[in-house]
FIKOLZA-1660 file (N, C-alpha, C; in steps of 0.1 Angstrom, whole numbers, plus 5000, padded with zeros to 4 digits):
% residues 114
   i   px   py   pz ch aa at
   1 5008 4988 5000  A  X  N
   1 5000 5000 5000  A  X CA
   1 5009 5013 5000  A  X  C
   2 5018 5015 5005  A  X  N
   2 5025 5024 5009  A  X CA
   2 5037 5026 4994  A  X  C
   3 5036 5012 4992  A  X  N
   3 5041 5020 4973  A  X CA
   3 5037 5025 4964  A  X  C
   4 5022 5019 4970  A  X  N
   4 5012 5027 4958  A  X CA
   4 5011 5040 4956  A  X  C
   5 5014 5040 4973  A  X  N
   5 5011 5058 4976  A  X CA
   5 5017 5068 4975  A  X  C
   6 5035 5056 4970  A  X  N
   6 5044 5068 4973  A  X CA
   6 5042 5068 4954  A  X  C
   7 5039 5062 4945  A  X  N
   7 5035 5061 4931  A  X CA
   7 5027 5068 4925  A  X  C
   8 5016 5067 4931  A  X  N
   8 5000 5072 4926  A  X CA
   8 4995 5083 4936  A  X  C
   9 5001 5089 4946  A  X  N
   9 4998 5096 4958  A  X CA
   9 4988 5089 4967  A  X  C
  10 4985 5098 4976  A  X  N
  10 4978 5102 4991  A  X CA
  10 4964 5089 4988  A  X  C
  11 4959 5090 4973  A  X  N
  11 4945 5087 4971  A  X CA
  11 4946 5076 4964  A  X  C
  12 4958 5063 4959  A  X  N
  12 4964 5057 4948  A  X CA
  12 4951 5042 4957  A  X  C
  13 4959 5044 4974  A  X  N
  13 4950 5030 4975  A  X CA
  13 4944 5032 4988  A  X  C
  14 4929 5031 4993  A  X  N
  14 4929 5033 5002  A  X CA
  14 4935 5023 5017  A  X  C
  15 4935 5029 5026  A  X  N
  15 4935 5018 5037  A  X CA
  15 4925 5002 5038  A  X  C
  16 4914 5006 5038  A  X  N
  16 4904 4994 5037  A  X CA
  16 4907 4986 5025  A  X  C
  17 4912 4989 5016  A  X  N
  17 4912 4986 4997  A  X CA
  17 4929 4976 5008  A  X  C
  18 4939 4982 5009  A  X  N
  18 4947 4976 5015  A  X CA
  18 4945 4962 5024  A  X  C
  19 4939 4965 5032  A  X  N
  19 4933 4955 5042  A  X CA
  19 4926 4943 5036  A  X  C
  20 4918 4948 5026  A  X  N
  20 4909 4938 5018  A  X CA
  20 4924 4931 5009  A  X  C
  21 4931 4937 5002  A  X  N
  21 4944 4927 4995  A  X CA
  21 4951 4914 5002  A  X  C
  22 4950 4923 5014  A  X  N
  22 4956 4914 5023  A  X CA
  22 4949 4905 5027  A  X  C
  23 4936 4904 5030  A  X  N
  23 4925 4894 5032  A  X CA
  23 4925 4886 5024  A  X  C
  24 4912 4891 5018  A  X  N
  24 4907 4882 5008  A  X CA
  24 4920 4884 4995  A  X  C
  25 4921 4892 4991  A  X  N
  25 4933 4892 4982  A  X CA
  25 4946 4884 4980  A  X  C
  26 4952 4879 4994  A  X  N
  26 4960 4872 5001  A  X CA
  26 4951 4855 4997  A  X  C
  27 4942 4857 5002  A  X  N
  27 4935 4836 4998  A  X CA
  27 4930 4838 4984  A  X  C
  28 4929 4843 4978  A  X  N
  28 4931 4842 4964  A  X CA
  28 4942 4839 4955  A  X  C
  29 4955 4847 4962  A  X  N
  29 4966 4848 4953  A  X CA
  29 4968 4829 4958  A  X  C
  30 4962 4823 4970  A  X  N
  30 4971 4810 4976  A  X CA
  30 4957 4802 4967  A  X  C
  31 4945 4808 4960  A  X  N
  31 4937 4799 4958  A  X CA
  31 4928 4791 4966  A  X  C
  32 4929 4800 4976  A  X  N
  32 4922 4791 4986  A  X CA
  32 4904 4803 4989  A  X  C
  33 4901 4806 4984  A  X  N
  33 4893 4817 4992  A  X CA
  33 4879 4811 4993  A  X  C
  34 4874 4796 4993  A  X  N
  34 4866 4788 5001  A  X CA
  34 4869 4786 5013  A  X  C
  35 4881 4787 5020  A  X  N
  35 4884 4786 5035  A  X CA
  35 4892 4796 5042  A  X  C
  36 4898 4803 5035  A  X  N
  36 4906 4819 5037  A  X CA
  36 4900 4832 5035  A  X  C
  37 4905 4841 5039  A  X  N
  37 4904 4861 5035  A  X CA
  37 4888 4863 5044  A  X  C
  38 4879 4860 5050  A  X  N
  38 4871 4867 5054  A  X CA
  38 4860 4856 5066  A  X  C
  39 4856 4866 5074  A  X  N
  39 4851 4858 5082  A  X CA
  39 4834 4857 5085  A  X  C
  40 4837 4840 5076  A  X  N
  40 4823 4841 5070  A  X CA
  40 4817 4824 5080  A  X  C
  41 4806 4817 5075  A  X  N
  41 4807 4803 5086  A  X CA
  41 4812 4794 5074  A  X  C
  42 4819 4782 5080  A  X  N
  42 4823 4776 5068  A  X CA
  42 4840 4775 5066  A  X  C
  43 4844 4790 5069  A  X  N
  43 4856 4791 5063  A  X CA
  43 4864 4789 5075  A  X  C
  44 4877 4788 5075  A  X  N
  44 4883 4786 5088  A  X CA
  44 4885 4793 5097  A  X  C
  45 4888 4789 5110  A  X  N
  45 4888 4800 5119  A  X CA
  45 4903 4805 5124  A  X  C
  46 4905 4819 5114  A  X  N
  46 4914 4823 5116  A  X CA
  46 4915 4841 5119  A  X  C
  47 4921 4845 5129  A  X  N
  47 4913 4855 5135  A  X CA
  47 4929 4862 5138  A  X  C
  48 4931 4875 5138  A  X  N
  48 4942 4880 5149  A  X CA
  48 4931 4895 5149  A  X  C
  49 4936 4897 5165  A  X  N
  49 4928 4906 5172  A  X CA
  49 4939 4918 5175  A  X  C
  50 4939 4931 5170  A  X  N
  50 4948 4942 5176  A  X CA
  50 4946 4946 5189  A  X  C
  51 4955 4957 5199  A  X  N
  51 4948 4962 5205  A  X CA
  51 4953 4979 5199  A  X  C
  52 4942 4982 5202  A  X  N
  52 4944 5000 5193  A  X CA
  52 4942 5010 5203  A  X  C
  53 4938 5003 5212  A  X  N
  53 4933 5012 5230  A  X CA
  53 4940 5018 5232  A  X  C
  54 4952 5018 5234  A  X  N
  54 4964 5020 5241  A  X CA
  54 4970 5037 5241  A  X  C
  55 4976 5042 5245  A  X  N
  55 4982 5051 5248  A  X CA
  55 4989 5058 5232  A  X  C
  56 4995 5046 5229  A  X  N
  56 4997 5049 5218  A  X CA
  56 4993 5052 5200  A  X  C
  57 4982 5049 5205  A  X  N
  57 4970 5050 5198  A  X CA
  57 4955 5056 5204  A  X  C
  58 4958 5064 5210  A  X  N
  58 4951 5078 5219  A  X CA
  58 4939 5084 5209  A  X  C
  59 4948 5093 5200  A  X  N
  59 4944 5100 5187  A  X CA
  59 4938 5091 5175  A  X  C
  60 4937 5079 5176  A  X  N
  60 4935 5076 5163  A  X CA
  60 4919 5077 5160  A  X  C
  61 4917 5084 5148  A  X  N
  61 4905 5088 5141  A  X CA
  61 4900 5073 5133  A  X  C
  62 4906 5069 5130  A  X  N
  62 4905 5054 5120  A  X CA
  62 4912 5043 5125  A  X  C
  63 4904 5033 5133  A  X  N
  63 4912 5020 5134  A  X CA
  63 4919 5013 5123  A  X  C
  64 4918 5015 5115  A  X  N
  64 4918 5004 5103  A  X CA
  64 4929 5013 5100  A  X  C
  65 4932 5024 5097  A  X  N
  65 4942 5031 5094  A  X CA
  65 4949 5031 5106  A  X  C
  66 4947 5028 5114  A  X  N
  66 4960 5027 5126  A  X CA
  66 4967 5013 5125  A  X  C
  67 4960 5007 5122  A  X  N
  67 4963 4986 5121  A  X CA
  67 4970 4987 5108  A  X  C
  68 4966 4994 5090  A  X  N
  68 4975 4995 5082  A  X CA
  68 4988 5000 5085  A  X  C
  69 4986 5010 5087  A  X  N
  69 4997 5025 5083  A  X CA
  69 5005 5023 5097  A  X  C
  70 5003 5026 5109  A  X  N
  70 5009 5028 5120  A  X CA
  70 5017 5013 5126  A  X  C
  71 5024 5021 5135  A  X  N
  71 5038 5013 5143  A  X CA
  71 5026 4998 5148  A  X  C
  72 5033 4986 5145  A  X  N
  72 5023 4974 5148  A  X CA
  72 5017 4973 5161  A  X  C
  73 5002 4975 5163  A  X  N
  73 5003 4975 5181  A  X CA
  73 5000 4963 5185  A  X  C
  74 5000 4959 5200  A  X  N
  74 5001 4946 5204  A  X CA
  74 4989 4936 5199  A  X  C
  75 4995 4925 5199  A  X  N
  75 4985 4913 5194  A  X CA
  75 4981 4907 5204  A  X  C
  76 4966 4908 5209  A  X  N
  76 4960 4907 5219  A  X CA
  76 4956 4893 5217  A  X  C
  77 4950 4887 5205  A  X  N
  77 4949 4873 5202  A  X CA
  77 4948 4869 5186  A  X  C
  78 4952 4858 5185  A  X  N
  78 4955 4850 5172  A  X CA
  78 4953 4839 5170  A  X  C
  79 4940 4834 5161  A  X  N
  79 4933 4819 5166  A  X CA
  79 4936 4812 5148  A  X  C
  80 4940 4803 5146  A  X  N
  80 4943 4797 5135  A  X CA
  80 4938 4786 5135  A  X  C
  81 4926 4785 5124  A  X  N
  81 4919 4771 5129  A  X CA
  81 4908 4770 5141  A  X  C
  82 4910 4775 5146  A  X  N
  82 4901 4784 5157  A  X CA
  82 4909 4780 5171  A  X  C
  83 4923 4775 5169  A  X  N
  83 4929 4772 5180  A  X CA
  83 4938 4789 5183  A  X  C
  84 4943 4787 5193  A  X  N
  84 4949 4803 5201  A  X CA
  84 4963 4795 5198  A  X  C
  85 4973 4807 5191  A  X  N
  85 4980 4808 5188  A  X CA
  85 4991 4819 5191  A  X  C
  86 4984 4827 5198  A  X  N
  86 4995 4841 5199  A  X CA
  86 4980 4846 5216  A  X  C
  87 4985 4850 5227  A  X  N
  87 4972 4855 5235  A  X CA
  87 4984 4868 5246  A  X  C
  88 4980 4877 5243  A  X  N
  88 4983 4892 5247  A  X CA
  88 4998 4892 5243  A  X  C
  89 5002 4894 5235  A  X  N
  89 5019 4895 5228  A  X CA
  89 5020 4880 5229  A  X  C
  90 5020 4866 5234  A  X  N
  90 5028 4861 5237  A  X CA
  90 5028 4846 5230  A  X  C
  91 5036 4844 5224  A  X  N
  91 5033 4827 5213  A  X CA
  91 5033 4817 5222  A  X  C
  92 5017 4809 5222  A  X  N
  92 5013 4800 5230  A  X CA
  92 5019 4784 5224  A  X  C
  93 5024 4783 5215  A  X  N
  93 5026 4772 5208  A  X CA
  93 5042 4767 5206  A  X  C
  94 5046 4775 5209  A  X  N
  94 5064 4777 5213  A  X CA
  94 5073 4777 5222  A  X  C
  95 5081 4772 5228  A  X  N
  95 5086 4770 5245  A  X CA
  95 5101 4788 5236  A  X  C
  96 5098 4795 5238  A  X  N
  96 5102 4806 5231  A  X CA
  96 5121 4807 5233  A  X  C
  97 5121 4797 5252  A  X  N
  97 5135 4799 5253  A  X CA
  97 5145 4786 5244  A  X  C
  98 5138 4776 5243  A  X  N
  98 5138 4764 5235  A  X CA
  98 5144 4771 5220  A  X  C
  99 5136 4783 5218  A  X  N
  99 5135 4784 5202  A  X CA
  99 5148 4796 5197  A  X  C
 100 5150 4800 5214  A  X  N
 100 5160 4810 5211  A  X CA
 100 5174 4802 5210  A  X  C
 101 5176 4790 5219  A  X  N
 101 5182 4784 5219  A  X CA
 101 5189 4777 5208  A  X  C
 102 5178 4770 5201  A  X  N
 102 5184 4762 5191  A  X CA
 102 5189 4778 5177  A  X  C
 103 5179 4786 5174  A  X  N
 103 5186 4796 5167  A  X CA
 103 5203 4798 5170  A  X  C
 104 5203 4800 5181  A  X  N
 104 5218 4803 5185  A  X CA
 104 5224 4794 5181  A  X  C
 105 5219 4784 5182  A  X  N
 105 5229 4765 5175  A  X CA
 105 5232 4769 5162  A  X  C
 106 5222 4773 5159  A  X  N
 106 5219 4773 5141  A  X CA
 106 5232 4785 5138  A  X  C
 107 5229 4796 5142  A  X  N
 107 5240 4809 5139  A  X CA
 107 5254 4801 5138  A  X  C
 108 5256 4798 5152  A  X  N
 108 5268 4793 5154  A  X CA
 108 5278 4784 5143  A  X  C
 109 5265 4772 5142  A  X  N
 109 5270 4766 5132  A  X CA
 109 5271 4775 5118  A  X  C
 110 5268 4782 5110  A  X  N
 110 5266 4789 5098  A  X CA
 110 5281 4796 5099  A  X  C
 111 5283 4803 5112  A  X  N
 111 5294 4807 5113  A  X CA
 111 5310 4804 5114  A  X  C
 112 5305 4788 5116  A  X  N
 112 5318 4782 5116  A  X CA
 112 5325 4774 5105  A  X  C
 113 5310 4775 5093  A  X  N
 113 5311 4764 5081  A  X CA
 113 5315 4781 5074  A  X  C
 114 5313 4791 5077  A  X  N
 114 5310 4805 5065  A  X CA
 114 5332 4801 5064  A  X  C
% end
């Protein structure tokens, strides 16, 4: 979106037009849009929830333009399949120190074969 706009100007795409690419636009490009891009019954249950309340998001006149355009704010929940996946910032499905761990394996090694 933000190419468009640095392209076509201010009016090239809107925010919601953005949002929708990413949705439904996004299960299209994968071919899937009987079970992806929008939340309809039927289709999967795949959900992420912003929070926009926040302090940092005080002023905002447009949610939807706060969730495009603005600094990412916290992910309050994220259900894939309709299972919870992500619940107030934090990845439920990950032992995260586990994951930092083996990364560092990984670097290490790359570094020693570079």
């Amino acid at each position: 979106m933000l190419f468009a706009r640095a392209v076509g100007g201010p009016t090239a795409l809107s925010v919601r037009d953005g949002l929708r690419l990413a949705t439904l636009g996004g299960a299209a490009v994968l071919g899937r849009t009987d079970e992806l891009g929008a939340v309809e019954v039927g289709k999967l249950a795949d959900l992420a929830l912003w929070r926009i309340d926040g302090p940092a998001h005080a002023d905002v006149a447009d949610p939807v333009a706060a969730l495009v355009l603005g600094a990412p704010p916290p992910l309050e929940l994220l259900l894939v399949d309709g299972r919870g996946v992500v619940e107030r910032d934090r990845v439920l499905t990950v032992d995260a120190d586990v994951l930092a761990r083996e990364a560092e394996a990984v670097h290490r090694d790359l570094l020693e074969k570079a």
